[in-house]
C-alpha atoms as one frame of an Amber mdcrd trajectory, in Angstrom:
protein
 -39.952  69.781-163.603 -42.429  67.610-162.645 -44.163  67.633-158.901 -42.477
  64.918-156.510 -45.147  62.639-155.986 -45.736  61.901-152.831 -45.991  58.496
-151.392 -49.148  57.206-149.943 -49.001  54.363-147.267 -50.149  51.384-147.679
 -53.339  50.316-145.759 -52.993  47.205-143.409 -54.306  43.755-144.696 -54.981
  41.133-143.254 -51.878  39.617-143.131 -50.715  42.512-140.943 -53.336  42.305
-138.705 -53.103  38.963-138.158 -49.046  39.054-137.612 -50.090  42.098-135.256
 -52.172  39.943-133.102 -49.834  36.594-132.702 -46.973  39.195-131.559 -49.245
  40.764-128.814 -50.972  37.314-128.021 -47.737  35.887-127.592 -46.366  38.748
-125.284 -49.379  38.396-122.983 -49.074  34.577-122.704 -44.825  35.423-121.354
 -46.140  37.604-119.008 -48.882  35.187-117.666 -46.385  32.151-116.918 -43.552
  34.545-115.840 -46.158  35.972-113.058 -47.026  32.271-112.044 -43.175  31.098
-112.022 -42.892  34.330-110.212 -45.469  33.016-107.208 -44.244  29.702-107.239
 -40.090  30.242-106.641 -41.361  32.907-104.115 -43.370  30.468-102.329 -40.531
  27.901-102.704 -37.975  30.828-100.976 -36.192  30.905-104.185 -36.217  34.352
-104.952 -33.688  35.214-102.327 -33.911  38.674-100.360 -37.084  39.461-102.068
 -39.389  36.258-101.392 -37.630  36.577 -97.310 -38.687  40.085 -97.041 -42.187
  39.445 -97.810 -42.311  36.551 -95.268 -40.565  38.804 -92.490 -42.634  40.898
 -92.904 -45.531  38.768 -91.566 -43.554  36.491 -89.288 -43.034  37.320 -85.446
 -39.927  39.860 -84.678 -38.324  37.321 -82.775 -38.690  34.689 -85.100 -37.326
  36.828 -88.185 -33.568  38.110 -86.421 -31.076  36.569 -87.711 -28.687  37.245
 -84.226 -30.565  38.359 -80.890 -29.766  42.152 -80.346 -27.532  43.583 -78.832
 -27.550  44.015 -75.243 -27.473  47.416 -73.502 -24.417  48.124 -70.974 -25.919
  50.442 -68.823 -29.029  51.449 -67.367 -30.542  54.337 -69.182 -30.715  57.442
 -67.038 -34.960  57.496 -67.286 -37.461  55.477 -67.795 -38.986  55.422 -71.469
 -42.537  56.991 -70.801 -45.826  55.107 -70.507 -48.961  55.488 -69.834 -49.761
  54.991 -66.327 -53.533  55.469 -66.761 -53.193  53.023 -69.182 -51.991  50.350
 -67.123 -54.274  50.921 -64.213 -56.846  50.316 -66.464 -55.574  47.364 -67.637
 -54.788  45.615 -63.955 -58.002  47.160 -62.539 -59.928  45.557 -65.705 -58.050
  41.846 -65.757 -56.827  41.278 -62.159 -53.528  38.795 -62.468 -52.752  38.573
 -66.054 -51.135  35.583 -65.535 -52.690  33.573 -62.822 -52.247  30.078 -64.874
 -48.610  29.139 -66.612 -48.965  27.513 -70.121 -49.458  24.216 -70.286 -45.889
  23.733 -71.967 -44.026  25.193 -68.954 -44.325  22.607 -66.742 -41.103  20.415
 -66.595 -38.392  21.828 -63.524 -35.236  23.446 -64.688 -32.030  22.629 -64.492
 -30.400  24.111 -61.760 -26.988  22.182 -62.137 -25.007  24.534 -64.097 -25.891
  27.527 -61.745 -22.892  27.847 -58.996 -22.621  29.053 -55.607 -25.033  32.543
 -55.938 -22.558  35.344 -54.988 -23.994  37.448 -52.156 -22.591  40.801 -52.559
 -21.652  42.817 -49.242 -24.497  45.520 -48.539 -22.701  46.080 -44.963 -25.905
  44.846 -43.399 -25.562  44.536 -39.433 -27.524  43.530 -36.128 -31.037  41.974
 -36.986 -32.281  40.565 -40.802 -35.073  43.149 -42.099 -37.754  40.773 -43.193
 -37.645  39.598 -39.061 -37.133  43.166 -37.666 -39.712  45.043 -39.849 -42.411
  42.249 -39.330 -45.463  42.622 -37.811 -46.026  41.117 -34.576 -48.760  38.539
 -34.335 -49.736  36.254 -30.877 -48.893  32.865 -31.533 -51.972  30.544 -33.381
 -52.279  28.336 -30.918 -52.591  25.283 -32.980 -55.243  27.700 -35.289 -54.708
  26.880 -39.277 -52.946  30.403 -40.662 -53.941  32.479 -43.567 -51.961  35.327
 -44.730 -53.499  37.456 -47.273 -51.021  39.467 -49.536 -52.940  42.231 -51.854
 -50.346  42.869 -54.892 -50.167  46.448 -57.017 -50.736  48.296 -54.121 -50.512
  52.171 -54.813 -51.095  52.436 -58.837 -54.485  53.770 -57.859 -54.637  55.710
 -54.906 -58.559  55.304 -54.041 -57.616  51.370 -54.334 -54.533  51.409 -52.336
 -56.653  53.859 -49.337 -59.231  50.590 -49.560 -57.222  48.481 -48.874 -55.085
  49.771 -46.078 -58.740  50.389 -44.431 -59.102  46.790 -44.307 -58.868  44.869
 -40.345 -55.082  43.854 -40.386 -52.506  42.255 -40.621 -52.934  42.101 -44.127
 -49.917  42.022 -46.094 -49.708  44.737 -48.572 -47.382  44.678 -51.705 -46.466
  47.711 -52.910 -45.630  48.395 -56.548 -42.721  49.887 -57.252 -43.509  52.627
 -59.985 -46.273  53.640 -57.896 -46.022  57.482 -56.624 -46.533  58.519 -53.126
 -45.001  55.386 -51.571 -43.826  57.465 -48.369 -47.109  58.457 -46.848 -49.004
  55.220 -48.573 -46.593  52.798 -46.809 -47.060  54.875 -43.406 -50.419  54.781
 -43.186 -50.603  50.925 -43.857 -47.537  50.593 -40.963 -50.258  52.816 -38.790
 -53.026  50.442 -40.059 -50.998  47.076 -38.921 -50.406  46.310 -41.630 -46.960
  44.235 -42.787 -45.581  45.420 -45.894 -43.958  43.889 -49.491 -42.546  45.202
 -52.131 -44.422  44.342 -55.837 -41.249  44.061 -58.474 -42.294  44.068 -62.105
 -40.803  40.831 -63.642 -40.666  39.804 -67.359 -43.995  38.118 -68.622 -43.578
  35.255 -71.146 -46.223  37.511 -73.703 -44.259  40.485 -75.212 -47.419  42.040
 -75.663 -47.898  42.566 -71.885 -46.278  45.515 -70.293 -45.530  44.937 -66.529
 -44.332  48.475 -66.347 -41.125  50.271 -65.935 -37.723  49.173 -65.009 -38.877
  45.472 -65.241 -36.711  42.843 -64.386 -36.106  41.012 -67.926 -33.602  37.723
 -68.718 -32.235  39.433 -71.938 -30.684  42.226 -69.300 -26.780  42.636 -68.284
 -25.970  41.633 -65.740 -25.304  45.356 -64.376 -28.033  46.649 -65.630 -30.338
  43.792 -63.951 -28.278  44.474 -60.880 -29.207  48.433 -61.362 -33.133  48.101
 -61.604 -33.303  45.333 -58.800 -31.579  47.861 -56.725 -33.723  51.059 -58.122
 -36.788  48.949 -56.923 -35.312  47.774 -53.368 -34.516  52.158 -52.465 -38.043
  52.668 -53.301 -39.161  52.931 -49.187 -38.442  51.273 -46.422 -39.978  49.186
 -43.874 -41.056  46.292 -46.015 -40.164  42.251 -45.238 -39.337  41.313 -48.754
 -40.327  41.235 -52.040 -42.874  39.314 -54.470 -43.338  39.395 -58.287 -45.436
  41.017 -60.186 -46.524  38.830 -63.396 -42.748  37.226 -63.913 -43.932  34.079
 -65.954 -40.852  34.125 -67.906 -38.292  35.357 -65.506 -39.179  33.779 -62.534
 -38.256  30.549 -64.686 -34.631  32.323 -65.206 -31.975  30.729 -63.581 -29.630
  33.133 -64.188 -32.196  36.114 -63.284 -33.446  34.414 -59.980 -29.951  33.584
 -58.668 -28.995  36.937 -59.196 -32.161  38.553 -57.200 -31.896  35.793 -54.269
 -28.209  36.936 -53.695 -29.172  40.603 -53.412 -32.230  39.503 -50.985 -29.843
  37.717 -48.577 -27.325  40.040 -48.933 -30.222  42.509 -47.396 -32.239  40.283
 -45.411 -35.124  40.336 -47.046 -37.556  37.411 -48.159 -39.495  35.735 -51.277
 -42.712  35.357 -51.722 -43.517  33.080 -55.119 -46.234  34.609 -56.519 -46.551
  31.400 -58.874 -47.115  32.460 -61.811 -44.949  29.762 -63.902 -45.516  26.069
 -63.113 -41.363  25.945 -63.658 -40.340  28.666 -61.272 -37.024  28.275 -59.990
 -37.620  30.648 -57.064 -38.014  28.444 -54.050 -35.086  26.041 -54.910 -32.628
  28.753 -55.695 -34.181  31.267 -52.402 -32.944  27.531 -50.065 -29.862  27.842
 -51.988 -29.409  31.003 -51.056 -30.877  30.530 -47.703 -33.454  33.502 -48.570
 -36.277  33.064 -45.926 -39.227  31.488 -48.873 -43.001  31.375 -49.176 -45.154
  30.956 -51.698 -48.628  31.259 -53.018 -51.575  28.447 -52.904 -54.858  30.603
 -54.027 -55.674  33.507 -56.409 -58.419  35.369 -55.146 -59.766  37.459 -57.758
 -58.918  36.508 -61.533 -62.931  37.112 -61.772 -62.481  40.539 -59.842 -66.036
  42.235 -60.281 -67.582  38.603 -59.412 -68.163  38.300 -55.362 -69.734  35.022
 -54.938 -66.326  33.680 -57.323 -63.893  35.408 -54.705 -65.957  34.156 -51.824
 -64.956  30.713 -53.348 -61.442  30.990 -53.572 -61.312  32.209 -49.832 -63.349
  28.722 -48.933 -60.856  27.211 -50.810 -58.218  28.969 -49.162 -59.681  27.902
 -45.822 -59.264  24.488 -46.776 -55.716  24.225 -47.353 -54.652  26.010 -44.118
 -57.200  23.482 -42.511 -55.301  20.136 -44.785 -51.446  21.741 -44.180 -51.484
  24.087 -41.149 -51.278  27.241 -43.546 -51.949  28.874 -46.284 -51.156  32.356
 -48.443 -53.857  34.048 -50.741 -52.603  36.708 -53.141 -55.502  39.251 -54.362
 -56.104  42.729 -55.495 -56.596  46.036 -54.190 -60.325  45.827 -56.355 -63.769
  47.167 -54.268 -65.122  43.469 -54.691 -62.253  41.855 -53.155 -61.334  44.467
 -50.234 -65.409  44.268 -49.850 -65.396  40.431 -49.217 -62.252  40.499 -47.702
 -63.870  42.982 -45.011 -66.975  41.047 -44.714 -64.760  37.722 -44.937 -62.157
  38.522 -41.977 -64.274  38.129 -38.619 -66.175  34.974 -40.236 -62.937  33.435
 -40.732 -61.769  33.540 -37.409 -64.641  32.662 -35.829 -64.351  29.890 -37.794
 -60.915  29.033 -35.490 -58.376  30.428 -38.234 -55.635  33.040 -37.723 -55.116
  36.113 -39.882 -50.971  36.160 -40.253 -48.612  38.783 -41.969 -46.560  36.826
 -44.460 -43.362  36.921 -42.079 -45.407  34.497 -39.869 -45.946  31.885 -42.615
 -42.063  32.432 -43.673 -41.108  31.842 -40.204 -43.284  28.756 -39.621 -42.242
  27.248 -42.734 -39.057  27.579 -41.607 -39.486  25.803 -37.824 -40.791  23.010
 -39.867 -37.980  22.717 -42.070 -35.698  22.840 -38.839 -37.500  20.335 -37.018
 -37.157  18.129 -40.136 -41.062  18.197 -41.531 -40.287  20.487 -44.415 -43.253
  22.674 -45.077 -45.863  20.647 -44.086
């Protein structure tokens, strides 16, 4: 028997090569214009769930939900932690956040579609708070009035002992987080000094946090009802209430209707800290016949700069000397409580009257009585 042969393979020519080649060639060239019709339906949004993923993912949250979520019911037992030292920081570093409303926000709302505010029954009897807690003042005597409200009172203690130092009647606003309210707000009511309450109120940024339990426009109406009411039991004493940032809220229909019913229904005042050109607070606090104020000067956006605060006090001067009045809202910061101090006895040698807010509130309303509005 003769050996199998065994069968040798052939070597490639160069017709193998070359058929080799054109396949490979060819496979590259698919891949190439499937990749660029691949980038070009993606960019068209043509590649369905895929392509809108990868532009969710770098569009804003609240531009990418399909349906707003859902709203809560209730009011959650506590208060999501956050960092308190945090947010000092941040309000000792930048003053008021929010001192000037975007330009877009300027138009008034429309207030027609908001009905009679309901004015729940808090069983409140004999004289209205914001007149029995105020501080008492002699009359001005014809002298131009200045009241000078200092906001976020008590977030930092060393701060908040500053300013209660200060020759009243200032007008301190307490925040409402803020620990130790019960022997802060005493010794400001021992210092003469009349006292507000500070209440965290939605921003338009989402990137600014005004703190906890913030009053918010996406809230239930419970739950809105809830924190207003958390923030109102913090202490007592006070005259009313102001807003701390607010931008967006404050230009809330809805919101503010609900929070001017609960002030008259405890005889309390507003104070419009301003901080939206379109704030709806002062026409829906004279629907509600909620005694009203609100603010004509910032006094510290630049709050390590002295000779800028000592500017915005001259120009503070000069609106109670043009209208009769005027309100300043500053800070609890050493530069402002320093020219505040130094500012005080200049100013009314200068034939101006330091006023609690309650006096401004009142004389706004004699005007409005007497049929010369505001002034």
């Amino acid at each position: 028997m003769k050996p199998r042969e065994s069968k040798k393979l052939k070597p490639f020519g160069t017709e193998t090569l070359w058929n080799a080649a054109a396949v490979t060639g060819l496979l590259l060239i698919g891949l190439v214009i499937g990749g660029f019709a691949g980038v070009i339906l993606d960019r068209q949004g043509l590649l369905g769930e895929r392509g809108q993923l990868a532009e969710d993912a770098q569009a804003p949250k609240e531009q990418t939900a399909s349906a707003p979520p859902p709203r809560r019911t209730a009011v959650q037992q506590s208060e999501p932690a956050f960092d308190r030292e945090a947010l000092e920081a941040a309000i000792q570093a930048a003053g008021y956040s929010e001192s000037e409303a975007p330009p877009e926000e300027t138009g008034p709302n429309d207030l027609s579609f908001v009905p009679v505010i309901p004015v729940p029954d808090r069983g409140l009897t004999g004289p209205q708070p914001w007149q029995f807690h105020a501080v008492a003042v002699a009359p001005s005597e014809g002298r131009p009035m200045i009241a000078i409200v200092l906001d976020d009172i008590g977030v930092n203690r060393r701060n908040a002992k500053r300013a209660i130092a200060l020759p009243g009647p200032m007008t301190l606003s307490f925040m409402t987080y803020a620990e130790g309210l019960s022997e802060m707000t005493e010794a400001a009511r021992q210092g003469g000094h009349e006292l507000m309450l500070h209440v965290p109120m939605q921003p338009l940024s989402p990137t600014i946090d005004p703190g906890p339990n913030v009053l918010a426009d996406s809230l239930p109406e419970v739950e809105l009802t809830q924190r207003l009411a958390w923030g109102l039991d913090r202490f007592e004493g006070y005259v009313g209430i102001n807003n701390h940032m607010g931008s967006r809220f404050t230009a809330s229909p809805e919101g503010m209707a609900l929070v001017m019913g609960e002030l008259k229904a405890r005889g309390l005042l507003f104070l419009d800290s301003v901080t939206a050109r379109n704030s709806v607070a002062g026409r829906l606090a004279e629907r509600a016949g909620v005694p009203f104020a609100e603010r004509d000067v910032f006094l510290d956006n630049e709050p390590n700069d002295r000779a800028a605060i000592d500017r915005q006090l001259s120009l503070l001067e000069q609106v109670a000397r043009d209208r009769g009045y005027a309100v300043g809202i500053g800070h609890p910061h050493p530069t402002t409580v320093a020219a505040l101090r130094d500012w005080v006895p200049e100013m009314q040698a200068r034939g101006f009257a330091l006023v609690p807010i309650s006096a401004v509130v009142r004389h706004r309303a004699n005007l409005a009585a007497s049929g010369h509005g505001d002034g």
